[in-house]
N, C-alpha and C positions, 0 to 999 in steps of 0.2 A: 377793560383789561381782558383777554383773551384765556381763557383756560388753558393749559398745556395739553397738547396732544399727545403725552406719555402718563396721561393721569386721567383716566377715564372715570365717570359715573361708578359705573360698577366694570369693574375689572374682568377684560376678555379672555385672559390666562388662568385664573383659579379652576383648581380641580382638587380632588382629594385624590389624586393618583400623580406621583412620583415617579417618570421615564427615567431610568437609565440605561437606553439602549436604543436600540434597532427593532422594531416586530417584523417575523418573519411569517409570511402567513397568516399573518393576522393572529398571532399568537403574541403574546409577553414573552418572547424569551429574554433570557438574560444575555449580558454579555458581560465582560470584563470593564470594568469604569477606573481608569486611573487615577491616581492619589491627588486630589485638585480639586475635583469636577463636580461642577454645581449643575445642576439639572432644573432648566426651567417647567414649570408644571403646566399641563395643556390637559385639552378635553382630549377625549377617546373619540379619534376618526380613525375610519376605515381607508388607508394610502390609497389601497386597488381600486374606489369611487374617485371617478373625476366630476367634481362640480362643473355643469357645464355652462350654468349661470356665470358662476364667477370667472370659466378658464376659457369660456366662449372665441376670444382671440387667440389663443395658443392651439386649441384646437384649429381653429381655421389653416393655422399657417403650419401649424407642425402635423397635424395629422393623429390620429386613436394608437396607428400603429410605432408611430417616433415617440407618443408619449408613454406608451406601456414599453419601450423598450427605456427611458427614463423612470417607472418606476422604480420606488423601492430604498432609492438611495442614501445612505449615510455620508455624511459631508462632513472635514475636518477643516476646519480654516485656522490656520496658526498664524498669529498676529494681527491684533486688529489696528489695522490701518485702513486710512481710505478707501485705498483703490481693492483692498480684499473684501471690505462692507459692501461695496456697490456690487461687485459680481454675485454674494452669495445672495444680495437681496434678491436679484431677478433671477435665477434659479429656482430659489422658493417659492417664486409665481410661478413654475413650470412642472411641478412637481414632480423633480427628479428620481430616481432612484437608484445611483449611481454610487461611489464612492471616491470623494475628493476630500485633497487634502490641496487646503493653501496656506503658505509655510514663508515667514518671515524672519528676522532677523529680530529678536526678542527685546532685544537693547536697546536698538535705535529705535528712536522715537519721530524718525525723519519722514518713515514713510505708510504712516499712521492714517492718513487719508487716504493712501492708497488700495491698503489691504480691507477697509472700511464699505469704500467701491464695489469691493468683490463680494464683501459677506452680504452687503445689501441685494447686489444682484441676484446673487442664489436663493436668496429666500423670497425674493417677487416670484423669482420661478418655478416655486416651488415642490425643493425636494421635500425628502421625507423627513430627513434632521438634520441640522447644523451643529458640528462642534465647534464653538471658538475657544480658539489655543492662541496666549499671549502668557508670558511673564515677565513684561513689562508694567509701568506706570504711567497713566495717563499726565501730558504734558501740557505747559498754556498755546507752545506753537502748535498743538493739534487743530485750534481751535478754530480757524482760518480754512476748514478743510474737510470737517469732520462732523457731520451731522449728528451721530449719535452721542457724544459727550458736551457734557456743561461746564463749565467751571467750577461745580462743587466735585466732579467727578476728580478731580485734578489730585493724583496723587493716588489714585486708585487703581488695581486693576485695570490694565486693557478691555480683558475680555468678560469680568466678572460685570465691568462698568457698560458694555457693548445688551448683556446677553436679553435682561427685560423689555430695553425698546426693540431692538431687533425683533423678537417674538411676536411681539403686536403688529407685526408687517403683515402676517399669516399665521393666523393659532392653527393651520392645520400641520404646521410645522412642528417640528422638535428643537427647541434650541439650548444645547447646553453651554458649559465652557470648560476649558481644559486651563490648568495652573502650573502643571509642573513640566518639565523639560521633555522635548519632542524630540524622540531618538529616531536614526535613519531606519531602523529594522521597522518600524510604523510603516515605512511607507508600502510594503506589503500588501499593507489591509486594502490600499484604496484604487481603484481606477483610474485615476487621474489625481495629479500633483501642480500646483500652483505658485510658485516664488517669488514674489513681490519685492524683495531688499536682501540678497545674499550674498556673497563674493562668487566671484567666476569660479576662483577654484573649487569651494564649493560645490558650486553649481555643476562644473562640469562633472564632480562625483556622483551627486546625486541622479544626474543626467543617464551616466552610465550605468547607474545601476538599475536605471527604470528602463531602459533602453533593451539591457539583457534581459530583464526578466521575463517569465513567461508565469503567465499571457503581460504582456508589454503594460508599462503602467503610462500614461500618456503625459508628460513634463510641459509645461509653460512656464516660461522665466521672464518679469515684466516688472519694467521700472517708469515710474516717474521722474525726472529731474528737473525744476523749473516748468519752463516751455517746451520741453523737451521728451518725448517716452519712446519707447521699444517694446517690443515681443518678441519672442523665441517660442514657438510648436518644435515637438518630439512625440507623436502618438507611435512611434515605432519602429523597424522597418518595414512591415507590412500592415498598412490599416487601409481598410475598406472603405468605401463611401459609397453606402448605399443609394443613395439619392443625392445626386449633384447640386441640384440648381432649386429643388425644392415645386418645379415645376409640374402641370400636365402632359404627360406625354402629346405633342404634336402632331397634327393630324392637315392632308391634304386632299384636295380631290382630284383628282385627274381627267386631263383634256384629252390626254394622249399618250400613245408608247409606240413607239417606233422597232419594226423587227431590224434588229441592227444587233452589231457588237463591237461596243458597249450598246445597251437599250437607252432611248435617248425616251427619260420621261417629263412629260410638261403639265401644267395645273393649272388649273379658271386661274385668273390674274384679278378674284376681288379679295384678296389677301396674302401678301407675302407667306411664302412658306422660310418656316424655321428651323431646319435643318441643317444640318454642317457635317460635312466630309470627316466618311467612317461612321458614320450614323448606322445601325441598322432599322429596318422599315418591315412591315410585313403587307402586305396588297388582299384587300378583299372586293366584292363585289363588282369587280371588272368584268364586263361582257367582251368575249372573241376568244382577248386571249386570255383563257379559263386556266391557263399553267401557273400563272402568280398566284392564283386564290388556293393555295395548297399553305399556308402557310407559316412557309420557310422563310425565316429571318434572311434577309438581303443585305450585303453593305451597298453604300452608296457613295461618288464621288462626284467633283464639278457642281456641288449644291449652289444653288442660285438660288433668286428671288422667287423664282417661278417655274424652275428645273431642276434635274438633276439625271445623273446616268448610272445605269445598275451594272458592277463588274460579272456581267453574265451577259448569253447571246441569245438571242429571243429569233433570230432570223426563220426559223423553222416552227414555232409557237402561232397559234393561231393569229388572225388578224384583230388587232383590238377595235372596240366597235362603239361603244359608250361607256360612262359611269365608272367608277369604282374611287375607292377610299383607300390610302397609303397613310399609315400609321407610324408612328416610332418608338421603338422598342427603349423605353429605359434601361442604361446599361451601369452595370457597379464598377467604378472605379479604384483603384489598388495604387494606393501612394508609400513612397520607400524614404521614407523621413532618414537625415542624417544624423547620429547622435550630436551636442552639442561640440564636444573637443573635435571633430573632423568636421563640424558646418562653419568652425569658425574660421577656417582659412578654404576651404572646402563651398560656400556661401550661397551658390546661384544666385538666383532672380530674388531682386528685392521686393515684395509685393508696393506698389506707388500709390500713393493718393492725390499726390498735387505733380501734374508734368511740368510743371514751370520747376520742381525741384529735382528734376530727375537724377542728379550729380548728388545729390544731397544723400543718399540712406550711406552711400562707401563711408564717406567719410563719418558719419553718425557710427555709423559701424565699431571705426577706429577710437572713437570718442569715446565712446560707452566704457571700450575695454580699456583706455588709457584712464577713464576715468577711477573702474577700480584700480590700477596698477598704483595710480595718485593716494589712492586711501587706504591701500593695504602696507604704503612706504610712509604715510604720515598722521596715520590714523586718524585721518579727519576729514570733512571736504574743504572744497579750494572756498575760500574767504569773500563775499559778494565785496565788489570795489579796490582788493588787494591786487594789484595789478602783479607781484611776482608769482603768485601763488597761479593765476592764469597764463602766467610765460612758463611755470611747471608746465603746465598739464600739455599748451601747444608744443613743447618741449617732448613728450613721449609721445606723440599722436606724429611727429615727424622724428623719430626714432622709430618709431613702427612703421610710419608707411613707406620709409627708405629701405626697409630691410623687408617686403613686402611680395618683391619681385617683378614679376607682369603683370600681377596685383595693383601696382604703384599707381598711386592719382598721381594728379600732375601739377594741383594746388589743394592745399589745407585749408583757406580761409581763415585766418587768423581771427578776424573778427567775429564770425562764426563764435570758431572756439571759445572765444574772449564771452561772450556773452552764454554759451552753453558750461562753463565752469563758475563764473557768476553766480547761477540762480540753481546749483545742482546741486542744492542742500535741501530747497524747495518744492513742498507736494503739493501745486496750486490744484484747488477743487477742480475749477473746469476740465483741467486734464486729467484728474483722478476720475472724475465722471464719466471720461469720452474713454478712458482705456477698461475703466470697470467695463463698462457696455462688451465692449470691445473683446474682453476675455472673456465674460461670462459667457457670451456664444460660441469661443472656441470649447471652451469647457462643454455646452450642450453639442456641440459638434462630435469631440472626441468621447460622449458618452452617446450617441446615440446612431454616430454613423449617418447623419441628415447635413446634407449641406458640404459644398466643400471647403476643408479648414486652409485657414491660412499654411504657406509653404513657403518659408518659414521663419524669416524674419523681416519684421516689419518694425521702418523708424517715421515718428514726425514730430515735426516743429512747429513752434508759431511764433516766430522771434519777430513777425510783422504786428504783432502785440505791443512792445516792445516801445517805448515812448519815443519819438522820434530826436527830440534834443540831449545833448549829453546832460547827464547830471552829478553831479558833486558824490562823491565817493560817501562821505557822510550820509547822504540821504538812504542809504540801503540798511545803514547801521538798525538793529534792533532796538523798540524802546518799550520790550516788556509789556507788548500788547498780544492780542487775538490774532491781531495778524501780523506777526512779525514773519511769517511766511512770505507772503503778498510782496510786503515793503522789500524785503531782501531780491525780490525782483521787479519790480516796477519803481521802489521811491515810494517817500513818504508823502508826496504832493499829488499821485495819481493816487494813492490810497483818500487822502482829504476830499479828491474830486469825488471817489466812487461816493463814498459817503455821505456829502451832501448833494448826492444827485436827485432830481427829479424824475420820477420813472412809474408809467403808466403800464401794465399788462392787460392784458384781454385774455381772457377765459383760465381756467384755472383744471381742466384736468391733465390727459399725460403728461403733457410737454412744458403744462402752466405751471402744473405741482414738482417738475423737475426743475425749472426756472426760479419759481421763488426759492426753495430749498438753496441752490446757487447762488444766491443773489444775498440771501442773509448769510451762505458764508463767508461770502467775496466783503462784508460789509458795505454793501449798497444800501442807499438810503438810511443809514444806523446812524449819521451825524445829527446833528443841530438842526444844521438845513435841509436833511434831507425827510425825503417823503415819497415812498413807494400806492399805488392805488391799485386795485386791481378789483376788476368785474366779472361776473357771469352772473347767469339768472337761470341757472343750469340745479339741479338739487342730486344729491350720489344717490347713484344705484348700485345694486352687488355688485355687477359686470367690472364696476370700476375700482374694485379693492385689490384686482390683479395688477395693474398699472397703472397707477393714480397714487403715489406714494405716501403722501399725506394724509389720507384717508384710511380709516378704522373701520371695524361692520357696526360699531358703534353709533356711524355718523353717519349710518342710510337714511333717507329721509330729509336730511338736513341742508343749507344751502353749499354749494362749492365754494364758494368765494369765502363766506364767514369761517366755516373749518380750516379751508386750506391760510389765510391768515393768522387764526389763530394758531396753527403746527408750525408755518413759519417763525411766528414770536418766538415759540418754544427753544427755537433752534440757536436764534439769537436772539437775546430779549431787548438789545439797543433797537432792534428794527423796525422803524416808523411804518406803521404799513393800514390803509385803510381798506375795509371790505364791502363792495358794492356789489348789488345783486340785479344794476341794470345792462340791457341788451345795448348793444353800442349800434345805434340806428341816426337818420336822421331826427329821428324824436327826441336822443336824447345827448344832442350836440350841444346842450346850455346847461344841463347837468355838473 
């Protein structure tokens, strides 16, 4: 029998010091703690040290200088749901210092794995504290979806039930939780705001109000719905991007410059150059013509493989003779975000992930919103297998795109629809997992000015999921299990398969320790007949307590495979799962 991975030997969280706050300076100051708020107790770190054992990867990719502009930060996540756990978890790994609020809808208990998503990703990346804000109670449909609650938790607090495992993600974190009512003047305090489950109308207030503010508070608005999610960025009208692509500045060497105008410049041909029209470049160590090495930033146009031409005349410049090096200048970018009530008819470019769907975000679009229009007139969602309740909803989604104008598509998809009001009661994990991800990086985007953020709504699907024969309306019915999520969009006969499935994994850290976590939501292998196995011959190191989610600093030392099973049981205790610590070679193909 597997120990639980939220009950360690000796406890990583005990201190004789009680946080209730922010340290500024590396001082205790106080702050104001609202009427609720349980404060989880941690050791005394210094935020302004970056471990560089542990944050070794984040350094690489984000740089000394994007993580000191993420110092610092206090984090509010209100509601815990899914998809808000997994964003704040990898945040926590990046040690923000920012100020975020992610803000749900208290009541509903629908989209519990969602907001779950985000809290977990903030705190992998870790900032400096997490507040989780919920005044709701933990439900059985969470269960299906939602890594950090159990079944005893059921009827407890959200976020009182969230705040202890959360902690153990990163004790260099703060993690408290918030109990009472999350009023809009809050949103003040933070740099960024989050909304996992709210109404449009809503939304678009709160939109507005971050919109105007100064300095701009930065708005994300993101849902799960079955197969189904979206995003909405609002960093402002004017927000920066320091660093576009996260790149090296690109560098060529030059074969030649021709006294012409325009100057026609060419490159050795043993590596493409990487350049693109409007680039600026600056020229050094060019022999002749000695006029470029002054320098003066140049735009460039006509960029090719292995050319380019500089809008200036060199005819009179000396004759170039050999050698020299063409550089390019990284340049900041200035995006004019639309608030949300004018982006929504207002819309541009939908960012695309799959071109085979390229028709697909409009109409996603109209969906979304027709979706609330369905819940704010019936307070509830549309019924999985109720066939009028899905002629509703197709019903306002061709009300709106008739009244839409040169906006107007020119087919709705009825089936589409039919199948996106279906399962839109539903937070299934995988997609609570892929849009955590998903936000948490806008969220490190819009606090740090690294990377360019999404602009500015982004929908997808995966109805190719979706079992391919019809099946009996009954089958979607709920029967008072873990996953009655699941069943309300696949059937209770893919749920049986998942269950007794047979399923082999290979290796067990980032992506192994995200998979099993998944796998024991989804109930795989948790049946009778089922039986999960999974290997490595791999043992944790620090490095891997950043992104390796499973793992504790508790369990350095120890094998990957045996921990990471045993956290998995934790999560779901049905889950058949064996732990092998051999190398998958031909040696050990009889094993």
């Amino acid at each position: 029998m597997f120990r639980s991975f939220t009950e360690p030997e000796e406890s990583a969280v005990n201190s004789d010091r009680s946080l209730s706050g922010s340290n500024n300076n590396n001082s205790n100051s106080e702050k104001e703690v609202d009427q609720g708020t349980y404060v989880m107790p941690v050791g005394d770190n210094n935020p302004q040290e970056i471990d560089e054992d542990l944050h070794s990867r984040q350094l690489a990719v984000y740089g000394r200088e994007t993580m000191r502009r993420l110092f610092g930060a206090d984090v509010l996540v209100s509601g815990m749901q899914g998809l808000g756990v997994e964003i704040v978890f990898d945040l926590e790994f990046l040690l923000i210092a920012c100020h975020i609020v992610i803000v749900v809808s208290s009541v509903d208990f629908r989209l519990v794995s969602c907001c779950l998503d985000i809290a977990k990703n903030l705190i992998l990346a870790g900032v400096k504290s997490v507040t989780l804000h919920d005044v709701g109670n933990v439900e059985l449909w969470d269960m299906s979806s939602n890594f950090v609650f159990s079944e005893n938790d059921v009827g407890k607090n959200r976020a009182l039930a969230s705040v202890a495992k959360l902690q153990e993600l990163n004790n260099a974190v703060v993690v408290q939780s918030l109990t009472s009512e999350l009023t809009k003047e809050k949103l003040a305090d933070f740099q960024a705001v989050v909304f996992t489950d709210i109404s449009l109308e809503k939304a678009i207030e709160y939109n507005d109000y971050c919109h105007s503010h100064e300095p701009t508070i930065a708005f994300i608005k993101t849902e799960v719905r079955g197969l189904f999610g979206s995003v909405f960025c609002d960093f402002g009208p004017e927000f920066t991007v320091f660093d576009v692509d996260g790149e090296e500045a690109h560098t060529g060497i030059i074969a030649s410059v021709s006294n012409d105008n325009p100057a026609l410049v060419s490159c050795v041909d043993d590596e493409r150059l990487e350049f693109q029209d409007g680039d600026l470049v600056v020229f050094s160590e060019v022999h002749g013509m000695k006029e470029l090495n002054d320098g003066k930033p140049r735009k460039i146009k006509n960029a090719s493989a292995y050319s380019f031409t500089l809008e200036e005349d060199t005819t009179n410049y000396g004759s170039y003779e050999k050698g020299g090096i063409v550089t390019q200048i990284k340049q900041q970018k200035v995006l004019n975000f639309k608030p949300l009530r004018e982006a929504l008819s207002d819309k541009g470019d939908f960012l695309l992930s799959d071109f085979a769907k390229f028709d697909r975000p409009p109409l996603l679009h109209l969906a979304f919103q027709a979706l609330d229009k369905f819940m704010s007139e019936l307070g509830r969602f549309p019924i999985p297998g109720v066939e009028d309740d899905a002629q509703k909803l197709i019903a306002i989604v061709t009300d709106m795109n008739d009244s839409s104008g040169d906006d107007k598509l020119d087919a709705i998809n009825p089936k589409l629809l039919r199948r996106f009001a279906f399962g839109s009661r539903a937070v299934l994990n995988p997609m609570a997992a892929m849009f955590g991800g998903i936000v948490g990086q806008e969220v490190l985007k819009a606090c740090s000015g690294k990377f360019h953020p999404l602009f500015q709504f982004f929908y997808f699907d995966s109805v190719e999921s979706l079992p391919s024969e019809q099946l009996d309306p009954d089958d979607f019915r709920p029967v008072n299990s873990r996953y009655d999520a699941q069943i309300s969009v696949f059937g209770r006969k893919l749920q049986k398969k998942l269950e007794d499935s047979q399923v082999f994994v290979v290796g067990c850290s980032a992506l192994g320790c995200e998979f099993l976590k998944n796998l024991a939501l989804m109930g795989v292998a948790c049946g009778k007949q089922g039986k999960l196995t999974i290997t490595d011959d791999d043992v944790i190191e620090k490095s891997n307590l950043s992104r390796q989610l499973l793992f504790r600093d508790w369990n350095i030392g120890q094998a990957k495979s045996t921990v990471a099973a045993s956290a998995a049981a934790s999560i779901n205790p049905s889950f058949n799962i064996e732990a092998l610590q051999n190398r998958v070679s031909p040696e050990t193909e009889n094993v």
